[in-house]
PATOR-645101 format. One record per residue (C-alpha): residue number from 1; residue in three letters; x, y, z. Coordinates in steps of 0.05 Angstrom, whole numbers, m for minus. Layout:
N
SITE|NUM|ALA|X|Y|Z;
...
END
This chain:
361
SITE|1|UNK|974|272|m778;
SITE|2|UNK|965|336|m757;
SITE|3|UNK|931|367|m816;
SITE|4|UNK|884|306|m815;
SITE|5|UNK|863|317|m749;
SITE|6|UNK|849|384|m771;
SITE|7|UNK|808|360|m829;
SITE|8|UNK|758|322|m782;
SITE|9|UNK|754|372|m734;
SITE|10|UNK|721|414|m790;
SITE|11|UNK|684|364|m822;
SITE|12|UNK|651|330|m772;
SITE|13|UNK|610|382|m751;
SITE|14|UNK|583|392|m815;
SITE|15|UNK|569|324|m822;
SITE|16|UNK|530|319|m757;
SITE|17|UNK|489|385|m777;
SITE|18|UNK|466|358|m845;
SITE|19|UNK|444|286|m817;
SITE|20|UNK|396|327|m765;
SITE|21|UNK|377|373|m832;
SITE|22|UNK|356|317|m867;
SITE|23|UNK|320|283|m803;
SITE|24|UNK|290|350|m790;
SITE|25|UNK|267|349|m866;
SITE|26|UNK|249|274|m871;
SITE|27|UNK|195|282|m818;
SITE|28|UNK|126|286|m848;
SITE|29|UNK|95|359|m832;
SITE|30|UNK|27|353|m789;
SITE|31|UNK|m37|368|m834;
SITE|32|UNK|m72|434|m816;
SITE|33|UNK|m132|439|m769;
SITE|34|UNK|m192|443|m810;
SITE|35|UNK|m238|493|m798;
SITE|36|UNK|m303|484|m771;
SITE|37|UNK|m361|502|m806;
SITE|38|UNK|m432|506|m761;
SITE|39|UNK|m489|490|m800;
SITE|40|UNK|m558|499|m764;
SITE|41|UNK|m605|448|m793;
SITE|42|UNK|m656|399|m773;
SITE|43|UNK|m642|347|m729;
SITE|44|UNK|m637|272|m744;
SITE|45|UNK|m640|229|m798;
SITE|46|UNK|m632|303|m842;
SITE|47|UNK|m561|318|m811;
SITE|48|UNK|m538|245|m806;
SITE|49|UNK|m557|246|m888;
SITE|50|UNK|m526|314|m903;
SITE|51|UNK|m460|287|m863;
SITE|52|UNK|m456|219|m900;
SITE|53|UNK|m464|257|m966;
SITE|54|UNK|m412|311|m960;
SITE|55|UNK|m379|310|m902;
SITE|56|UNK|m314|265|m918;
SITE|57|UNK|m307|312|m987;
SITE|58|UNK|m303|369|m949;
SITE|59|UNK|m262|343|m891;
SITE|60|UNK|m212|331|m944;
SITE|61|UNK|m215|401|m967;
SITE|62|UNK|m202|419|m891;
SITE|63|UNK|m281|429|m872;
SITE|64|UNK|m307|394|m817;
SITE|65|UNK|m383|405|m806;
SITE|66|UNK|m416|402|m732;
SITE|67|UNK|m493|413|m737;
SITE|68|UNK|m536|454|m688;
SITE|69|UNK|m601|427|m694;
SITE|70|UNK|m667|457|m693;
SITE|71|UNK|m722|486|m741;
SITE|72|UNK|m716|560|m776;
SITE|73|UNK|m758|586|m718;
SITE|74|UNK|m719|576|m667;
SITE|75|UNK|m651|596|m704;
SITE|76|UNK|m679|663|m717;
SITE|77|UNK|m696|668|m641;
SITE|78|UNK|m630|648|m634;
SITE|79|UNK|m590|708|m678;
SITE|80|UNK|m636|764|m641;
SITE|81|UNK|m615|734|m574;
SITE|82|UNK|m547|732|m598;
SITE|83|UNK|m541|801|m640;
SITE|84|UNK|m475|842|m637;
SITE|85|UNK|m440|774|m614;
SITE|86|UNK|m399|721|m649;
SITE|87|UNK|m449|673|m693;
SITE|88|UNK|m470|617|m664;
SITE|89|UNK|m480|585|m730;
SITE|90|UNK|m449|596|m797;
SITE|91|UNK|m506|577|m843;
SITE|92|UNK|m579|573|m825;
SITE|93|UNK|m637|541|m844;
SITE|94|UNK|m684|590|m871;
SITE|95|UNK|m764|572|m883;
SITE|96|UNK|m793|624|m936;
SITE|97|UNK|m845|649|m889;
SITE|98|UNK|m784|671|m836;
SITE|99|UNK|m746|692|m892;
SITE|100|UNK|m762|773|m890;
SITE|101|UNK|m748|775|m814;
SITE|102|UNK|m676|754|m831;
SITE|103|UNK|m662|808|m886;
SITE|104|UNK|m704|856|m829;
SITE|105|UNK|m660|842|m780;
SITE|106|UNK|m593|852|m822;
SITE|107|UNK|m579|763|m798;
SITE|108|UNK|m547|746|m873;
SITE|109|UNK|m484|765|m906;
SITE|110|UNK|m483|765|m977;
SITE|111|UNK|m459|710|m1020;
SITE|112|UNK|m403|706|m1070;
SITE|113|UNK|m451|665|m1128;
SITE|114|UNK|m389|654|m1177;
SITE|115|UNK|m360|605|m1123;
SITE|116|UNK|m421|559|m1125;
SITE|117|UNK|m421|534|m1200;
SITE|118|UNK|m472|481|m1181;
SITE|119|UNK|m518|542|m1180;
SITE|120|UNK|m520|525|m1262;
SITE|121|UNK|m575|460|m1241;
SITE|122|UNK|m616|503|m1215;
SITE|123|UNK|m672|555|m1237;
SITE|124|UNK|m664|628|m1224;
SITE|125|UNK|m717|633|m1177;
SITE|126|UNK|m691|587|m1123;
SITE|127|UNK|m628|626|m1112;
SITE|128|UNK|m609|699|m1090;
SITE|129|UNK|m540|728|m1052;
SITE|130|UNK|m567|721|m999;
SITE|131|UNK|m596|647|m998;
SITE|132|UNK|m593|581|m1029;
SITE|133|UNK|m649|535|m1036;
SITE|134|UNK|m624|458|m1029;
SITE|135|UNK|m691|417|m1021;
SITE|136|UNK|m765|424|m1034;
SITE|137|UNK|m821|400|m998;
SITE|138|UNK|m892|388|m1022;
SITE|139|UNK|m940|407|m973;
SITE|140|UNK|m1009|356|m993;
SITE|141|UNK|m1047|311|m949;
SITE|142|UNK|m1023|240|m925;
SITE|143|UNK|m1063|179|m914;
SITE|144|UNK|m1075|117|m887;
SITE|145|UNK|m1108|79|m939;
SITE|146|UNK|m1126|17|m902;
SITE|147|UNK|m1162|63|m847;
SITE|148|UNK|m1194|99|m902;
SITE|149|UNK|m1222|38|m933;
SITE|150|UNK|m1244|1|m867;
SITE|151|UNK|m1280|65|m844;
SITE|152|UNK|m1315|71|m913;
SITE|153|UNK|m1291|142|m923;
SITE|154|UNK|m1263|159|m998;
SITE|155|UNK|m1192|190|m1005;
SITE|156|UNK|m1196|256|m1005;
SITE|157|UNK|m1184|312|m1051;
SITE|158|UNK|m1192|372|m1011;
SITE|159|UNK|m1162|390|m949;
SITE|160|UNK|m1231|410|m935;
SITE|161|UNK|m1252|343|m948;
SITE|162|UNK|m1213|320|m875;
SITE|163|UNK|m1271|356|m839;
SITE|164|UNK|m1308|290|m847;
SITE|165|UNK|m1343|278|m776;
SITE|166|UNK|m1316|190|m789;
SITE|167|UNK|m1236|224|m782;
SITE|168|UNK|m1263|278|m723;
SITE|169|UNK|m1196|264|m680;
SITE|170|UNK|m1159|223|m729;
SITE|171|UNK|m1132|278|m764;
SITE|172|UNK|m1058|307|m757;
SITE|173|UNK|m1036|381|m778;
SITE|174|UNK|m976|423|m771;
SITE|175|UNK|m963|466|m718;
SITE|176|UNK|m962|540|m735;
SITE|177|UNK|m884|543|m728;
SITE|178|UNK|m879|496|m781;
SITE|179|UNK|m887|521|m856;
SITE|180|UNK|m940|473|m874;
SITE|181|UNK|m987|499|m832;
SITE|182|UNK|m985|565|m877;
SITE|183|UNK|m1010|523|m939;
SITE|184|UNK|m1059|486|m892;
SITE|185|UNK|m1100|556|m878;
SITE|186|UNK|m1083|585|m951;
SITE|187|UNK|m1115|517|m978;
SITE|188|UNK|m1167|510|m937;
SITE|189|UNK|m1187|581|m956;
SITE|190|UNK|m1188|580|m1026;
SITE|191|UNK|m1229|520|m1023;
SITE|192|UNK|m1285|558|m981;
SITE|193|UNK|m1281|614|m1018;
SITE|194|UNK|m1220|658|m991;
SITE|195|UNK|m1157|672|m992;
SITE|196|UNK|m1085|701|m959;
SITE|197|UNK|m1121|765|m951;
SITE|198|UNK|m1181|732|m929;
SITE|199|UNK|m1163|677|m883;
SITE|200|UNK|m1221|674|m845;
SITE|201|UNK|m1267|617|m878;
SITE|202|UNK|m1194|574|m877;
SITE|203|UNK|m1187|585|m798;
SITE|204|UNK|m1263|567|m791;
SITE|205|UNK|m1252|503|m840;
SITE|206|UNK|m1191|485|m795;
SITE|207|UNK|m1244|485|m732;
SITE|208|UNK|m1291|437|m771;
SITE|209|UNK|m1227|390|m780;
SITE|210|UNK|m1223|379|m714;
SITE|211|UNK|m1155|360|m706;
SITE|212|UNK|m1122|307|m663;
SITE|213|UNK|m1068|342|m655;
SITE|214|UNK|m1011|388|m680;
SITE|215|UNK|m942|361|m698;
SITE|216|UNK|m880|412|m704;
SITE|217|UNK|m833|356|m727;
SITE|218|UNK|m828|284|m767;
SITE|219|UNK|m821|244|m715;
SITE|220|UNK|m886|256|m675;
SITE|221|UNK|m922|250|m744;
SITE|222|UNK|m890|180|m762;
SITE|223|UNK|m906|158|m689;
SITE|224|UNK|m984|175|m694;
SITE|225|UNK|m994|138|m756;
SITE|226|UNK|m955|86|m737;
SITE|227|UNK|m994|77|m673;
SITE|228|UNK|m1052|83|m709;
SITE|229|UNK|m1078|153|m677;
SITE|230|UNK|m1071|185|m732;
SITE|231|UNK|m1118|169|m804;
SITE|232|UNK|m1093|232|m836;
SITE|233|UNK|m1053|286|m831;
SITE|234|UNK|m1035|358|m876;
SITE|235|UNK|m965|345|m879;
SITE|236|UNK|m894|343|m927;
SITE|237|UNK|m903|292|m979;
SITE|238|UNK|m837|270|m950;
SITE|239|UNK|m866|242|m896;
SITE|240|UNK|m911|196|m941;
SITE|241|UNK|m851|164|m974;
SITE|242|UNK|m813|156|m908;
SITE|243|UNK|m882|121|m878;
SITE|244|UNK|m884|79|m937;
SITE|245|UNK|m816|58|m923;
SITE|246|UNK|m841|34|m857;
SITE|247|UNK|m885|m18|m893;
SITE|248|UNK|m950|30|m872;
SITE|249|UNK|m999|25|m934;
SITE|250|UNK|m999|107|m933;
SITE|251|UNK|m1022|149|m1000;
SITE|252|UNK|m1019|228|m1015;
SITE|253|UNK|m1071|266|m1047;
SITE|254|UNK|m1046|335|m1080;
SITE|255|UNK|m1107|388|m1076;
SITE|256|UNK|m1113|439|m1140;
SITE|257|UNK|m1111|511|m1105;
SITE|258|UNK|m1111|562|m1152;
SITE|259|UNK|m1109|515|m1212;
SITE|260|UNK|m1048|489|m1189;
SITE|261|UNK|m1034|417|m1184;
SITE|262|UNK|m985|421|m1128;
SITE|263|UNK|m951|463|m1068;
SITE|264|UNK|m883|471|m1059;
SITE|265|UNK|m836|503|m1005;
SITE|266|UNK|m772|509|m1011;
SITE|267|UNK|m722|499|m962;
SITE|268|UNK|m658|553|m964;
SITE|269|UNK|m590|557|m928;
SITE|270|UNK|m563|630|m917;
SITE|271|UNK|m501|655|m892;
SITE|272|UNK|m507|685|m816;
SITE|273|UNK|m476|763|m821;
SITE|274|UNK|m422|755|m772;
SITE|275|UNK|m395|686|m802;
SITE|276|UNK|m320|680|m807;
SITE|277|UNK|m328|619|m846;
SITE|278|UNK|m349|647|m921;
SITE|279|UNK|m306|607|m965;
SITE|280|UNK|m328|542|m929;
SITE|281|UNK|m401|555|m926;
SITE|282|UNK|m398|563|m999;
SITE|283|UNK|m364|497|m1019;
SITE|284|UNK|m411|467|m970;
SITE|285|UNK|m475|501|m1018;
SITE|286|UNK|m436|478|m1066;
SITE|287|UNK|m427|410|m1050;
SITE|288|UNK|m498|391|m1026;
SITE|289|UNK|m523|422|m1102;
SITE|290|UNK|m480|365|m1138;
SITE|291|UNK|m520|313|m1177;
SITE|292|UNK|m492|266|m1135;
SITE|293|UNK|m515|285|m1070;
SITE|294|UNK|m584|316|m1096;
SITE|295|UNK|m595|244|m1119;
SITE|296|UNK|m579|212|m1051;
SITE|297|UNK|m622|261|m1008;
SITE|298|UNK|m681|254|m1052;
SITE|299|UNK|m679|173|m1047;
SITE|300|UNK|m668|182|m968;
SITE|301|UNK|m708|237|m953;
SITE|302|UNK|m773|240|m996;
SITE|303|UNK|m752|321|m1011;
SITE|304|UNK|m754|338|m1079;
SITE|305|UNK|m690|354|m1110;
SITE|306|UNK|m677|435|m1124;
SITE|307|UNK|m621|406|m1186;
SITE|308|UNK|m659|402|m1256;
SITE|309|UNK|m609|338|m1287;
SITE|310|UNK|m636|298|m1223;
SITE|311|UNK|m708|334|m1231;
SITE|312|UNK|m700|299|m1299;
SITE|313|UNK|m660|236|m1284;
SITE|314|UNK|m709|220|m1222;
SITE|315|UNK|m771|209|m1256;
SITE|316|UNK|m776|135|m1278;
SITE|317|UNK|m752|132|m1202;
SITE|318|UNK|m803|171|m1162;
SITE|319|UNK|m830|142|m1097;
SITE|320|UNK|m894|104|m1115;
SITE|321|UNK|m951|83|m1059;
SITE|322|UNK|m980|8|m1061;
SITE|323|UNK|m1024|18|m1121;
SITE|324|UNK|m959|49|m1165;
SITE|325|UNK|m988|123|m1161;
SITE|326|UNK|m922|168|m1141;
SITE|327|UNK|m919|201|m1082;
SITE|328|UNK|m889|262|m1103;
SITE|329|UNK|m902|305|m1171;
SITE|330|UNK|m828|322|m1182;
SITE|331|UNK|m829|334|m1258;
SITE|332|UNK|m801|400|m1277;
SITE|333|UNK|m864|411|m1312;
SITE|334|UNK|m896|400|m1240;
SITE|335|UNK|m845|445|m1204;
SITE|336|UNK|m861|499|m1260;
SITE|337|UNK|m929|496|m1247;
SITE|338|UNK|m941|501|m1158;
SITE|339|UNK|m971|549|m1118;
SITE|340|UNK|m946|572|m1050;
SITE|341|UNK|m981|621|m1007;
SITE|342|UNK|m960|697|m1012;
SITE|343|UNK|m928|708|m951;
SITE|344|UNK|m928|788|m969;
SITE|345|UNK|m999|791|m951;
SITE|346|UNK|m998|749|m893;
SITE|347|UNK|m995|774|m823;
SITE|348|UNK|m958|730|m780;
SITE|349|UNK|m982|743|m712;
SITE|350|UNK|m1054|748|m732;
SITE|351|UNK|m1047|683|m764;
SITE|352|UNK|m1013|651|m708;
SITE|353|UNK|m1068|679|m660;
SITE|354|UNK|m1133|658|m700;
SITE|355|UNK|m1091|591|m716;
SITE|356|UNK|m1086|571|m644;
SITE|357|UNK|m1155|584|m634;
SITE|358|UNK|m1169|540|m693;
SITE|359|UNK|m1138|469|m658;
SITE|360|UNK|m1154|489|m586;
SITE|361|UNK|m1199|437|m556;
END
């Protein structure tokens, strides 16, 4: 009796120490915080699209996005406030005309390209280590084509053509922060004989416009037309498909500068220098480059995808107005063949000044 006595006394214990081991191991672990990437992007429908399209894949690979909105403008004003400090972003929307003030002020880290393979959709050109274009835009003039019609005017095939004295005050155009202004004066000055280094006859064609006003977002520009206030406007072609949407009978016509048939901007995301978020921001560049997504932002969006297979896939598809005639020229052939101004000769600040002189009334 004793020795049994003795037995349990020994026993026991170890008993009651595996039984809380194997509690203690039974109990699930709790997953890891994910890490939180900051992407500073345009606001609205644009970051509620990007977040349906990639943000529960990358939540489950322990990403979880939160947007700062805003426009490339104000972000860079942003990173020279903030300079020697923590980012206040991780990636950044970056416009090509802004583009050379980020590399000047040292704002980007450089990529690691081999951990984006979705790079392989996409031409050369629209990629460097430093950023990563993910939509295009195509800068052309929008119309209502009911207005047009009632008012006897024929659509137009110039910007110049908007100087009509019928759309005096019925004509929208892009504030000078926004990109599309850029192609508005580089248009209007090839079609009156100059160019970026001589922007003078496209500031003075701007005057003749008159303007109704100048939009630096999508919103004001759907409200105008929607309202009516607004026949035309120099615009995305973006915004055309999204008005069209809306049931408005709107058309785009794409001016020949240069001999070619359409403009394009592109539209980059780069990664800010004092990010701590590197592997992140890449799957993210990654992610929104997939066929899948490219597909999905074209349909909801109007932008032009940046991936060749949906380039190629999303032609029998294009946006069409209310006589069948697309709304966007997104064949690569037509990608292959745009003009863009040359923001190397262009000086900013003059063109700001001499553009705000343009539109005051």
């Amino acid at each position: 009796m004793r020795l049994f006595s003795k037995f349990l006394s020994q026993v026991i214990p170890i008993g009651v120490l595996l039984a809380f081991s194997t509690q203690a191991i039974a109990q699930p672990l709790a997953p890891p915080e994910p890490v939180i990437l900051r992407i500073a992007t345009f606001p609205g429908t644009w970051v509620d699209t990007l977040r349906q399209q990639v943000g529960e894949e990358l939540l489950k690979q322990g990403i979880k996005l939160e947007f700062v909105p805003g426009n490339s403008v104000n972000f860079l004003a942003k990173l020279v406030a903030s300079k020697g400090q923590p980012a206040p972003f991780d990636l950044v929307e970056i416009s090509e005309e802004n583009y050379p003030e980020f590399i000047q002020g040292n704002f980007l880290k450089k990529l690691d390209l081999t951990r984006i393979p979705n790079l392989k959709y996409l031409n050369a050109s629209l990629y460097d280590d430093t950023r990563v274009a993910y939509w295009i835009s195509e800068p052309t003039i929008i119309y209502n084509v009911d207005k047009f019609k009632e008012a006897g005017i024929a659509p137009p095939k110039r910007f110049s053509d908007l100087a009509d004295p019928r759309l005096k005050g019925r004509v929208l155009v892009p504030d000078i922060s926004i990109y599309h202004a850029f192609y508005a004066i580089t248009g209007l000055a090839y079609e009156n004989g100059g160019s970026e280094k001589n922007p003078a006859p496209g500031f003075e064609a701007l005057k003749r416009i008159a303007p109704y006003s100048a939009a630096s977002g999508s919103s004001p520009v759907a409200q105008a037309f929607q309202s009516g206030d607004a026949w035309a406007a120099i615009w995305g072609a973006h915004g055309a498909v999204r008005l069209s949407q809306a049931n408005l009978n709107i058309s785009v016509s794409h001016p020949r500068i240069r001999d070619k048939r359409v403009a394009i901007a592109r539209g980059y995301l780069g990664l800010t220098a004092n990010s701590t978020q590197q592997d992140a921001a890449q799957k993210f560049l990654n992610a929104v480059l997939a066929i899948k997504p490219q597909t999905e932002f074209n349909a909801a969006t109007g932008m032009v995808p940046v991936n060749n297979e949906v380039l190629k896939q999303t032609v029998a598809t294009v946006p069409k107005d209310h006589s069948g005639s697309p709304l966007l020229l997104q064949t690569p052939d037509d990608i292959a063949n745009a003009w863009w101004p040359d923001y190397a000769v262009i000086n900013k600040r003059e063109w700001t000044r001499e553009y705000q002189r343009a539109i005051a009334k």
